[in-house]
C-alpha angles and dihedrals in degrees: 000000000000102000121172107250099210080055109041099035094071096043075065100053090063096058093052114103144198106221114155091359097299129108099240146149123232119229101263093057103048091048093043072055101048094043099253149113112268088233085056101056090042093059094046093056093045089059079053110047102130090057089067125059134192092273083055108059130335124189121258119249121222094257087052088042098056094040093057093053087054093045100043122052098189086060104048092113087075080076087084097040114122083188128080112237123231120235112215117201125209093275089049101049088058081058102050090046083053101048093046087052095183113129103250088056089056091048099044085046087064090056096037088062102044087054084052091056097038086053086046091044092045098055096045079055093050089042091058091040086054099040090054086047097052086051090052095057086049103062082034091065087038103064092040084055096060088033077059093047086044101051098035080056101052091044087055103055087033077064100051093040078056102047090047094054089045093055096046088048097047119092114238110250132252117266107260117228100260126257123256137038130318121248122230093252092049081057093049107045098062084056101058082047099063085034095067094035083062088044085057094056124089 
């Protein structure tokens, strides 16, 4: 079975799946891949159990199960499965390609497992490309943030040169009448004042 690889790769890739924190395909996909029933594939695995361990394949769990109907359209059909699928990782889908031993299985396993590494290679690539952009930001907050300091600091002493001025350029004010009441002697005195100013005149 002669496929495109730029065509069919990333027709894999979509397939591929993070369930439990690992990249896998669920059973469906990788027969409908290698060209047989999914009962086919699953008995072939169970003759062969001991060829794949835990980090192979594990069996889904209801709740797995249900979220990757929701998540996935094209399987859909696992909503009326009495049946638990298997999840194959990139190790158990060799495997499977090994145990089923046809030639389109050998040949799909070839791809199977270059869409394993171009999803690898990709994340590590959007890791990096994260990574760089996270210490970008960094030094980003980090010079407004001295931008911040700097200009805070310069409005500041651009105040105070202001104030200053504003102080040195603004008359002093008059003296205001004090507050309170006036003493007897306060009230007197104005009058002997004028009454010797009158004495003085002719």
């Amino acid at each position: 079975m002669s496929t495109n690889n730029t065509l069919l790769v990333p027709r894999i890739e979509s397939r591929i799946q993070v369930i439990r924190g690992l990249r896998v395909m669920i059973d469906v996909d990788l027969a409908t891949l290698y060209g047989v029933q999914t009962k086919r594939l699953n008995e072939q695995v169970k003759r062969n159990r001991d060829r794949f361990p835990s980090d192979f394949l594990f069996q889904l769990t209801l709740d797995e199960k249900a979220e990757v109907v929701a998540n996935c359209d094209h399987l859909q059909n696992l909503k009326f499965s009495k049946t638990l699928p298997f999840a194959f990782t990139e190790h158990g889908a060799i495997q499977a390609a090994n145990v089923l031993a046809s030639s389109q299985a050998v040949e799909m396993g070839i791809y199977v497992v270059r869409a394993f590494v171009q999803l690898r290679q990709s994340l590590s690539a959007n890791v990096d490309v994260a990574k760089r952009l996270a210490d970008l930001e960094m030094k980003t907050e980090s010079l407004e943030m001295s931008h911040d300091t700097f200009s805070r600091n310069t409005r500041l002493q651009l105040r105070q040169l202001l104030d200053a001025v504003r102080e040195l350029t603004t008359p002093p004010e008059p003296p205001k009448r004090p507050i309170g009441f006036l003493t007897h002697e306060d009230k007197v005195a104005p009058k002997s004042s004028k009454t010797i100013k009158e004495k003085k005149s002719p």
